[in-house]
C-alpha positions in Angstrom: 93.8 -100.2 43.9 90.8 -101.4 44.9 87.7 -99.4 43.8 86.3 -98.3 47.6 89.9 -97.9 49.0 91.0 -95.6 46.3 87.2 -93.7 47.0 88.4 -93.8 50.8 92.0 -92.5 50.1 90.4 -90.0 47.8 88.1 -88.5 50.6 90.7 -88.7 53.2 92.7 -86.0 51.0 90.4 -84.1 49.2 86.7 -84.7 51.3 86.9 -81.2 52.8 86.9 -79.6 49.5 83.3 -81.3 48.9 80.1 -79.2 50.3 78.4 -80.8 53.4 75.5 -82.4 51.3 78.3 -84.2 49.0 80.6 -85.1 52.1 77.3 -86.7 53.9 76.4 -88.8 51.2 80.0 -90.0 50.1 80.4 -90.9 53.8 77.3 -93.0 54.2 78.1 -94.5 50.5 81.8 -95.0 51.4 82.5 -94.8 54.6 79.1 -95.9 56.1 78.7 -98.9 53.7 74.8 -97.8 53.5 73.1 -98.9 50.3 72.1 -96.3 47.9 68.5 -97.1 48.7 69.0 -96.5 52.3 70.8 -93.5 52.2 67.8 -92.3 48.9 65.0 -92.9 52.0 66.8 -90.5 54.5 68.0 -87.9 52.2 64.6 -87.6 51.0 65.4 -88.0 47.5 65.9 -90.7 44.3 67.8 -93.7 44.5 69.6 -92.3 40.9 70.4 -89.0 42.5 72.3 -90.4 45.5 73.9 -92.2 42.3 74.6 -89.4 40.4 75.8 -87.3 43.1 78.4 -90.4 44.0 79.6 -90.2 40.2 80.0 -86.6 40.8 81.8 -86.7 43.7 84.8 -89.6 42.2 84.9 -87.6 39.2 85.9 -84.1 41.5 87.9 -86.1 44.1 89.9 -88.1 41.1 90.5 -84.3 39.1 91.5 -82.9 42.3 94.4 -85.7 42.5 95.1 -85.3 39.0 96.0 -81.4 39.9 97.4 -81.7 43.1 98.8 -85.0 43.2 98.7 -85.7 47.2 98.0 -89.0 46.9 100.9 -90.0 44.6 103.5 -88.1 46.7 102.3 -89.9 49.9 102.5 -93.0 48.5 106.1 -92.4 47.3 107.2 -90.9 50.6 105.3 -94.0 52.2 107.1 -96.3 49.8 110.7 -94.2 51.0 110.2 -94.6 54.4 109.7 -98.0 54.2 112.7 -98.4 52.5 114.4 -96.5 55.4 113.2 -99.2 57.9 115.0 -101.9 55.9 118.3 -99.9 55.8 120.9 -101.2 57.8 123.9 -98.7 57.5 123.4 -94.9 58.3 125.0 -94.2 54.9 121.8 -95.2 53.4 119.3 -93.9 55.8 120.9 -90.3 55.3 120.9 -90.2 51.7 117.0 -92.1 51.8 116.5 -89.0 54.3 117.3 -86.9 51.8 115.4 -87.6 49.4 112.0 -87.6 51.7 113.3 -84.3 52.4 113.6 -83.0 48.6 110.0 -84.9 48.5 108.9 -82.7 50.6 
C-alpha cells in the first residue's frame, strides 16, 4: 500500500483516538498536503517537531491496527463483497453472505 494511503486509511479508523494537536497536524501533513515547513510556521514551532510528532502519530495509528485490526477486517469484507457482485447463482451469494456475516 502506498505510504500516504495507508497514513489516510490509518486516520480514517483510528484519527479520533489522537488528541486535537496530533489530529491537526496529521491532517495538514496528510490530508492537507502542507509541507512540514508550512505547517512548522503556523503551529508556531520546529520544522523537526512537526516531524517527530508525524513519526509519532504512524507509529500509534499502525499499533492501534496491530491491536484492533479494523483495517484488515474491512478489507476482507471489502474483498467478500466484491466477490458477491461477481456471483451469479444465489447459492453462492447466500453462502458469501454468510461469511460477511460470521465476519462480522
Amino acid at each position: 500500500m502506498e505510504k500516504i494511503v495507508e497514513q489516510g486509511m490509518l486516520y480514517d479508523f483510528y484519527g479520533e483516538l489522537l488528541t486535537e494537536h496530533q489530529r491537526k497536524i496529521y491532517e495538514d501533513v496528510v490530508l492537507n498536503d502542507m509541507s512540514l515547513s508550512e505547517i512548522a510556521e503556523e503551529q508556531g514551532i520546529s520544522r523537526q517537531g512537526v516531524h517527530d510528532l508525524v513519526r509519532r502519530c504512524d507509529r500509534t495509528l499502525q499499533s492501534y491496527e496491530e491491536r484492533l485490526h479494523l483495517i484488515a477486517r474491512f478489507q476482507k469484507v471489502k474483498h467478500t463483497v466484491e466477490k458477491i457482485e461477481q456471483i451469479s447463482t444465489e447459492t453462492q451469494v447466500r453462502e458469501l453472505a454468510g461469511q460477511i456475516l460470521e465476519e462480522l
